[in-house]
N, C-alpha and C positions, 0 to 999 in steps of 0.2 A: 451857158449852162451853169448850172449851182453847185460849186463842190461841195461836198460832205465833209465833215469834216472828220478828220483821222484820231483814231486813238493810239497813241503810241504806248510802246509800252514802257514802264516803270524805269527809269533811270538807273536804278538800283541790278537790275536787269539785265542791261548790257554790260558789257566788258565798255566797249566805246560809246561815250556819252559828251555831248557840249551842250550849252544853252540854247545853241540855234534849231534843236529838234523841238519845235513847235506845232502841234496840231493840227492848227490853220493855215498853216505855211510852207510845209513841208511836202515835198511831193516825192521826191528824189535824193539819194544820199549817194555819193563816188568816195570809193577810198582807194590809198595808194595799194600797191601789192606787198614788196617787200616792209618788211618791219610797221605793217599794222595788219595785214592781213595773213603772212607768213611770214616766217626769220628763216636767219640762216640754220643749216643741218649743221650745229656742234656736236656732234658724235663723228659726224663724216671730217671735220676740221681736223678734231683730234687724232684720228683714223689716221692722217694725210701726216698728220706731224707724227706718232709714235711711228711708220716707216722713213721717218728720218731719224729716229732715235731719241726725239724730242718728247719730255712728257709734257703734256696739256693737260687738263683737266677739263672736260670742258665744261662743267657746271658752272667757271670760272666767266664763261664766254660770254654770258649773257649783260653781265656787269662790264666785262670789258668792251663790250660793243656800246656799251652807253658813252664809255670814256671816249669811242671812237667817233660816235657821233658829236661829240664836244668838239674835241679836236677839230673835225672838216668845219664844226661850224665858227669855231675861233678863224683856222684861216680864210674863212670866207669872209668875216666879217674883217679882216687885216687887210684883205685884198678888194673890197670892195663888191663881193660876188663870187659863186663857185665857177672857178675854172674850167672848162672841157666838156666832156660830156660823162654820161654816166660809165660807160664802158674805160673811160680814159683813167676814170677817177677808182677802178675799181681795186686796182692792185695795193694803190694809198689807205684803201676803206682797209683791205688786209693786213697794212704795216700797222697803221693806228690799231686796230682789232688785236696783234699779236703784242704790239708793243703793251696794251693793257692789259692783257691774260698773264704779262712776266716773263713771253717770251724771249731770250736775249738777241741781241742787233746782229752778231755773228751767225747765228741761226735761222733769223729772220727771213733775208733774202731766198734761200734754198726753198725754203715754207710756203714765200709767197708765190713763185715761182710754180710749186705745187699746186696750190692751191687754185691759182688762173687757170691751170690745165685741168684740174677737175672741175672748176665753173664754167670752159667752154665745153666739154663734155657734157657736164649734167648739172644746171644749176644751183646752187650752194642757198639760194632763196627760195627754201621748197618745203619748209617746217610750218604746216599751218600754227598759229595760234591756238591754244587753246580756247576760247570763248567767239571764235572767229567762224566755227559754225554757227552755232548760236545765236551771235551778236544776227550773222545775215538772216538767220531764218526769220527772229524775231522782227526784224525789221521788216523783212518781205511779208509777214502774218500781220503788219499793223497797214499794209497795201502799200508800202514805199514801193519806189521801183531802185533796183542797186545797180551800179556798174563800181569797175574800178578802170583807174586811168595812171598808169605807171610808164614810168621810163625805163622801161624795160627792155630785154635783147631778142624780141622777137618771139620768147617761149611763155611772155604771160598768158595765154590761155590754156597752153598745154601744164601748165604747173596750177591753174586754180581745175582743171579739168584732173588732173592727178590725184590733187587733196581732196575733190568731190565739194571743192568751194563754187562752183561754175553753176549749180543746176539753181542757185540762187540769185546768180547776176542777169539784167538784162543786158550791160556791155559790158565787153572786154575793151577797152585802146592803149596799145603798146606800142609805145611813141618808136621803137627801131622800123614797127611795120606801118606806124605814119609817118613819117622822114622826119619829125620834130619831137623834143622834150619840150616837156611842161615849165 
């Protein structure tokens, strides 16, 4: 059969843009979950530290969670590959995260402590993006087909089903509920 070929829309456009969305080539687009389709809840972070007495700020969190993602990716690249799996790695994600918001090492441990107990309860990766409606609709209007594919703890479909990000995916796979990470 003869594909058509697709008009995407304007680069400009999107929030998420790379060179490989090409017209004639393009059928399908998969993004991660956390930190491209939603971020963590930094209101609910700060929420968790000011009942330990600790101030945050969390407008702060956004920038410290960059430092954070350095961080895991220095050790990774010192160690040859990231260690464990996501769930093992998550409380580390926290320390790096607090360590770069200012919060102090003494206070830390308490925090992060907290803070695992409110991500087994209720996901801390639950803040859609801003432009992460949009970015899908628009993509889904130029006829792509979307999934995402996260290494996630079992609740990626119930957190893009939350955000109201789901009526746009053709898959969900969340690697806890396929026994493997990406």
């Amino acid at each position: 059969s003869t594909r058509t070929p697709r008009r995407l829309p304007e680069a400009e456009a999107l929030c998420y843009t790379a060179g490989v969305l090409r017209s004639d080539s393009t059928a399908a687009v998969l993004f991660d979950l956390g930190g491209v389709l939603v971020h963590l809840d930094y209101a609910a972070i700060a929420v968790e530290a000011a009942a330990l007495g600790i101030a945050l700020d969390a407008a702060l969190l956004p920038c410290a969670e960059g430092r954070a993602r350095r961080a895991i990716d220095a050790r990774a690249g010192a160690l040859g590959g990231v260690p464990g799996t996501d769930a093992q790695r998550v409380p580390g994600y926290f320390e790096d995260l607090l360590e770069g918001a200012g919060v102090q090492r003494d206070e830390r441990d308490e925090l992060v402590a907290r803070l695992q107990a409110h991500h087994r309860e209720r996901n801390l990766w639950r803040v859609p993006f801003a432009c992460a409606r949009t970015t899908l609709e628009r993509l889904r209007d130029a006829g792509l087909r979307l999934g995402v594919v996260s290494n996630a703890d079992g609740r990626a479909a119930a957190i893009l089903h939350a955000t109201g990000l789901a009526e746009w995916l053709d898959v969900i796979v969340d690697s806890h509920l396929e026994g493997v990470e990406k």
